[in-house]
C-alpha positions as CSV (number, residue, x, y, z in Angstrom):
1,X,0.0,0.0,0.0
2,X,3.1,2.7,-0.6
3,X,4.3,5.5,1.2
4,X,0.3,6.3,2.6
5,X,0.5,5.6,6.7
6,X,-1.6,3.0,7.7
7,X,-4.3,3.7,10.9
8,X,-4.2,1.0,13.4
9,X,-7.6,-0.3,12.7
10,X,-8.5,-0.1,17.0
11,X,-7.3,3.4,17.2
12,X,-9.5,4.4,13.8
13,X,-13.1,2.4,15.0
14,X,-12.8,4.0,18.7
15,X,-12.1,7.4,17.1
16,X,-15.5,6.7,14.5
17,X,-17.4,6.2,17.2
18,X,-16.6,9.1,19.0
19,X,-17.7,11.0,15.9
20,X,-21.1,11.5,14.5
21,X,-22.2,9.4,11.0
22,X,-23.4,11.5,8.4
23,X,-24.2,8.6,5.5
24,X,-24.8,4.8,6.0
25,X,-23.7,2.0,4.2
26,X,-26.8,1.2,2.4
27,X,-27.4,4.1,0.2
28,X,-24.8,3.8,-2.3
29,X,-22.3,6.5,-1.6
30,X,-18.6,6.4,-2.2
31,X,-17.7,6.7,1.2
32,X,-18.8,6.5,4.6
33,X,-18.9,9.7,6.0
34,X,-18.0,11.1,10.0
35,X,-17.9,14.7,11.6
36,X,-14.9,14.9,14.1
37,X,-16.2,17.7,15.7
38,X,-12.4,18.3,17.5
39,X,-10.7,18.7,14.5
40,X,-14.3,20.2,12.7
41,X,-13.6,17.7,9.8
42,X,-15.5,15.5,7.7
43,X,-13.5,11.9,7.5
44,X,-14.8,9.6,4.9
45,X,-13.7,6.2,4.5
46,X,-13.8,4.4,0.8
47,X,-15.8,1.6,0.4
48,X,-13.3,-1.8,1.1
49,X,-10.8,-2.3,-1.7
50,X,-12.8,0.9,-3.9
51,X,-11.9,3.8,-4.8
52,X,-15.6,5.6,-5.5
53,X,-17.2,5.7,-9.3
54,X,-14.4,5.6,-11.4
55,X,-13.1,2.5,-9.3
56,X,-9.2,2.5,-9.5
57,X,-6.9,4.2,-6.6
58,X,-5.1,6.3,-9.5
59,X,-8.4,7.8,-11.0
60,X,-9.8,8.5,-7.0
61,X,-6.5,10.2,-6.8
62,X,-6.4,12.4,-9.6
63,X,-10.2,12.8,-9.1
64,X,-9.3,14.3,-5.2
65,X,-6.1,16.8,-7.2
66,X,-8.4,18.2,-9.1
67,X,-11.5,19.2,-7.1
68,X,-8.4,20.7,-4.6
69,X,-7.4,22.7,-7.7
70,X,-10.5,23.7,-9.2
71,X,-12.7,24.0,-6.3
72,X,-10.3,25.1,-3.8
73,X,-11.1,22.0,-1.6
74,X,-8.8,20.6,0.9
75,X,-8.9,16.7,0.9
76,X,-6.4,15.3,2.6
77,X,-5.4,11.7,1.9
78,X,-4.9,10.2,5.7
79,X,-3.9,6.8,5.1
80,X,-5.0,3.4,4.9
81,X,-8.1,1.6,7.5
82,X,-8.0,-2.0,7.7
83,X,-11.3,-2.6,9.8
84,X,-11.9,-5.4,11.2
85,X,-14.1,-8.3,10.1
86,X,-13.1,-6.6,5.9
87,X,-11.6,-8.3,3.8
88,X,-10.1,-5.2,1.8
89,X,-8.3,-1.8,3.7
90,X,-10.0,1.4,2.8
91,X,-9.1,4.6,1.8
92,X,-9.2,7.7,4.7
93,X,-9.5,10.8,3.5
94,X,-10.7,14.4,5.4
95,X,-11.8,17.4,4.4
96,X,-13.1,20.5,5.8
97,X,-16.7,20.6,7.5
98,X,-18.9,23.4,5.9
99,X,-22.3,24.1,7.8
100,X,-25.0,25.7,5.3
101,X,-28.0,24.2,3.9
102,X,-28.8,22.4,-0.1
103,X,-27.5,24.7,-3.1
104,X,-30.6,25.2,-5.4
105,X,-30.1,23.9,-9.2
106,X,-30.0,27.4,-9.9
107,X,-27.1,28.0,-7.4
108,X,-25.4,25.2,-8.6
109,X,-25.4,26.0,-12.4
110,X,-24.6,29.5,-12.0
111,X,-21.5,28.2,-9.7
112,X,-20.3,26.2,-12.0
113,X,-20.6,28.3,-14.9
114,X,-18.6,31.0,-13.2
115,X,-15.8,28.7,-13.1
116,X,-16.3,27.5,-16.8
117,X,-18.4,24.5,-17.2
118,X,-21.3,24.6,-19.7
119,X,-24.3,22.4,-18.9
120,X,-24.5,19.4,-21.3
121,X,-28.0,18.1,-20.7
């Protein structure tokens, strides 16, 4: 699993439970998603042994460089969750927590046509 730190799988489950859940499993989503309310961060954890849509580590990875870039995000790869019981380690990644409520499609085509993306459908 390269240079990426691994997280001793105890220390990472105690440290998820302290936190909040924001998702659950069943619903599809590329991640499981926690608030850390200390650090006021949203961890997510990949799905065991996937990498979200596109499904390779390389294409989550250039995926994450450039929503930083062009959206001025701040996911941060953390390192590597074995949990137990999986048969696959998972991918820990944080970002910054923003409060606020749903963008409207409105909101969210005039945001991204202000940074240069033309609607398609």
């Amino acid at each position: 699993m390269g240079a990426l730190p691994g997280i001793e799988p105890r220390r990472l489950v105690v440290g998820l439970r302290e936190t909040r859940r924001l998702t659950c499993r069943e619903h599809g989503q590329e991640h499981e998603v926690f608030f850390d309310a200390q650090t006021q961060r949203v961890v997510k954890l990949t799905k065991p042994g996937l990498y979200g849509a596109r499904g390779s580590l390389q294409e989550y990875l250039r995926q994450a460089d450039y929503a930083n870039r062009k959206f001025h995000d701040d996911l941060m790869i953390e390192g590597w969750g074995w949990m137990p019981g999986e048969e696959a380690a998972r991918l820990v990644v944080s970002q910054t927590w923003y409060a606020g409520r749903l963008s409207t499609e409105q909101e969210i085509t005039a945001y991204m046509e202000m940074l240069g993306f033309a609607a398609i459908f």
